[in-house]
C-alpha positions in Angstrom: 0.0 0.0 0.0 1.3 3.3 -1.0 2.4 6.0 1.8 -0.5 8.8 2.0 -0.2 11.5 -0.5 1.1 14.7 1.5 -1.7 17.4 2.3 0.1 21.0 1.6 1.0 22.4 4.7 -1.7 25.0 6.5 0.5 28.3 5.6 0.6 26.7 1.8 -2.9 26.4 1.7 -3.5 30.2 2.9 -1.1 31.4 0.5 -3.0 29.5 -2.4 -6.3 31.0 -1.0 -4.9 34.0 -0.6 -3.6 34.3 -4.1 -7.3 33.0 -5.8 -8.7 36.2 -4.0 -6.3 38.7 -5.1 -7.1 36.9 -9.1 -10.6 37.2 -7.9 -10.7 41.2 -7.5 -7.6 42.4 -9.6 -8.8 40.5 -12.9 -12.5 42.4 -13.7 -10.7 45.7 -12.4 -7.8 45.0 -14.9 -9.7 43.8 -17.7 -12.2 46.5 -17.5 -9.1 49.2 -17.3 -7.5 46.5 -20.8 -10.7 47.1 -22.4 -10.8 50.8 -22.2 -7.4 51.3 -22.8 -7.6 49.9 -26.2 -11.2 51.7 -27.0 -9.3 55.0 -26.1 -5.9 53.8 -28.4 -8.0 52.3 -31.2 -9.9 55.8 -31.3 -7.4 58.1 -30.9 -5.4 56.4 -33.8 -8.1 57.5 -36.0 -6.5 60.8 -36.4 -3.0 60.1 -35.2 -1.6 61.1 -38.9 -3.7 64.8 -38.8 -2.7 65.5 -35.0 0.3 65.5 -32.4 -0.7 65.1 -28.8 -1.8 61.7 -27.4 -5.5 61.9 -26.5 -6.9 64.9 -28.9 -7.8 62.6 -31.7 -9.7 61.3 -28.8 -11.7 64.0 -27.9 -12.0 65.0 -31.6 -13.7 62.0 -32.6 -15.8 61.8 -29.4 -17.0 65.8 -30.2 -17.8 65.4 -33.5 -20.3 62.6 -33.0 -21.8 64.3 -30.2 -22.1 67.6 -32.5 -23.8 65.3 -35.3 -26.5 63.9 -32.4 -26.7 67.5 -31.8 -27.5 68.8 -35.3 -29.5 65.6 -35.8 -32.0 66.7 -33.2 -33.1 69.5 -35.7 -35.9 69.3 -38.3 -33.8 70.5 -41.3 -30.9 67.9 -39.8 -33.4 65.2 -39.8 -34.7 65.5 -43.1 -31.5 65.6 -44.4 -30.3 62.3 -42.7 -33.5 61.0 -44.0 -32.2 61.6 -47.3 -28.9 60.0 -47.0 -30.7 56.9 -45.2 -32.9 56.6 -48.0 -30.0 56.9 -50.5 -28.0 54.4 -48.7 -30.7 51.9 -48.7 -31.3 52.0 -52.6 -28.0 52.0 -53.1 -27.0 48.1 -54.5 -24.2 46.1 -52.4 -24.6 49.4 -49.7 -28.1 48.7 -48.3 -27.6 45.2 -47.0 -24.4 46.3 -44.9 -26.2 49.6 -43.8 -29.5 48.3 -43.1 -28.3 45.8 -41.1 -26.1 47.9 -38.9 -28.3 50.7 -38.8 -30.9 48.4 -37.4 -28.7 46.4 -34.9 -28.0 49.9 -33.1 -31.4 50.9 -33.1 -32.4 47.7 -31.4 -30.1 48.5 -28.4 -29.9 52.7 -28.1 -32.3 53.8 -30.9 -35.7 55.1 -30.8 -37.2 51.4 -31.8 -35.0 49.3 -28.7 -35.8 45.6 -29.0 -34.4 44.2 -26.1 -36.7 45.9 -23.2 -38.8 42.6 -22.7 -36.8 40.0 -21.1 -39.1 36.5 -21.2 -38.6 33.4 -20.4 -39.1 30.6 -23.7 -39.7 27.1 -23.7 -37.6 25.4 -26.7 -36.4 22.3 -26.6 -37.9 20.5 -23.8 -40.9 20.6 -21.7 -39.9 22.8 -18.2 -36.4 23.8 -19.7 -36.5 27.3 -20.2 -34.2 29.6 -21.4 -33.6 33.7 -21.0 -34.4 35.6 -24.3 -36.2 38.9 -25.1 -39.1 39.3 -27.3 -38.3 41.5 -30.2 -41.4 40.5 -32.3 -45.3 40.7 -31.8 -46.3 40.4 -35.1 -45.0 37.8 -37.5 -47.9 38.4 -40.2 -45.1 38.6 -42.8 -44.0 34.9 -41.9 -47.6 33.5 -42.8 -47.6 32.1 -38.6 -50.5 34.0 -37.8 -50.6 35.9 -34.4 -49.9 32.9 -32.2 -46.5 33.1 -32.6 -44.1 35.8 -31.6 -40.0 36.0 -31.8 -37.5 35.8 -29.5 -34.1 36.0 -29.2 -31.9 34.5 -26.7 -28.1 35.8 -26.3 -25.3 33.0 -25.7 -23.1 33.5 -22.5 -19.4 34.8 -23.0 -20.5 35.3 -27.0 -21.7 38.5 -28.7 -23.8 35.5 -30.8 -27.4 34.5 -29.8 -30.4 32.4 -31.1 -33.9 33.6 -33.1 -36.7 31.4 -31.8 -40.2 31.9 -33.4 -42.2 30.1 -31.1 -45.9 30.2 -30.0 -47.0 32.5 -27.5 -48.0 30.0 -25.0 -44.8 29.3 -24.9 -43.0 32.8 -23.4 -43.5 34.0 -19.9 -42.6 37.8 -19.6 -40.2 38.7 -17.0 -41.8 41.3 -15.5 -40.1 41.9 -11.9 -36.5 42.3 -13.0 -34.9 45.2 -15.4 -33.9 44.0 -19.0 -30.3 45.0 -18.8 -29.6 42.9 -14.9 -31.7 40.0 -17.2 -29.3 40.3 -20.2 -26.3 40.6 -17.5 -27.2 37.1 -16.0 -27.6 35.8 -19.2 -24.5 36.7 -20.4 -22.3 35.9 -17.8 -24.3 32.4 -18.0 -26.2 32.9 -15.0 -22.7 34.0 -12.8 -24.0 37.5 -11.8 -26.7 37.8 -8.9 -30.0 39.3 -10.7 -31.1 42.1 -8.9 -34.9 42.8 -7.7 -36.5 46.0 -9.5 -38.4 47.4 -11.7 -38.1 47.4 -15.7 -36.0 50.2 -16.8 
């Protein structure tokens, strides 16, 4: 019979403990700090061949879209917006690409958000449910009739996620719980504590 494999010592263990805790708190705080590092680099390189100083291309880029929401707010701004919208969406090989993006944006910060009614939507299997957010009342254009509704449920650690079109029997609205702590928790792949209010 083999001697016992020996345990590390008590002070080892503490260490190793220890250690895990300072990972624990110093790896969100440095990946967020990572993350917004290489936003700030990524856009101040935009104009790093038209200006000197580190950080001006920067504040550039972030004033001139703030001054284009600002002249967008005006009625002579927004029909002329309108134009270019519609121009870009006859416009062959350009409308797909636009379209697309213009609408992925507007279903997160736009005036027609998407993803403000977290549900829950049964799939696969009879009691498994997953966390998704109804984007889609009215699926006349589908031929499903109005007993059916889409949903779309985001994949954890993945900027992908799944369209279901499923009957409505089939969704229960999340009502107690703000979309963005739902999308959070689904996300994260249920890691991050939900958090009890109201819908933003």
């Amino acid at each position: 019979m083999s001697p016992a494999k020996a345990r590390p010592s008590f002070a080892m263990r503490q260490l190793l403990r220890h250690f895990w805790q300072g990972i624990f708190v110093l790896a969100p705080i440095g990946l967020t700090i990572m993350t917004l590092v290489w936003v700030f680099e990524r856009v101040d390189g935009l104009l790093r061949g038209y200006v000197k100083y580190p950080g001006l291309g920067f504040v550039l880029v972030l004033g001139t879209v703030v001054l284009v929401g600002w002249f967008a707010s005006y009625f002579f701004m927004r029909r002329m917006f309108k134009h270019l919208d519609g121009w870009l969406e006859q416009t062959p090989g350009v409308s797909f690409i636009y379209s697309t993006l213009r609408d992925f944006f507007e279903a997160f910060v736009g005036n027609k958000r998407r993803f403000t009614q977290a549900v829950l939507v049964n799939v696969h299997a009879e009691e498994v449910w997953m966390i998704g957010f109804l984007t889609n009342k009215d699926l006349d254009n589908f031929q499903l009739g109005a007993g059916f509704v889409s949903v779309y449920v985001p994949q954890a650690y993945n900027v992908a996620g799944q369209l279901y079109l499923v009957k409505r029997d089939r969704v229960r609205p999340i009502e107690h719980l703000a979309s963005g702590d739902v999308m959070k928790y689904a996300v994260t792949g249920g890691v991050v504590d939900s958090v009890d209010t109201k819908p933003a």
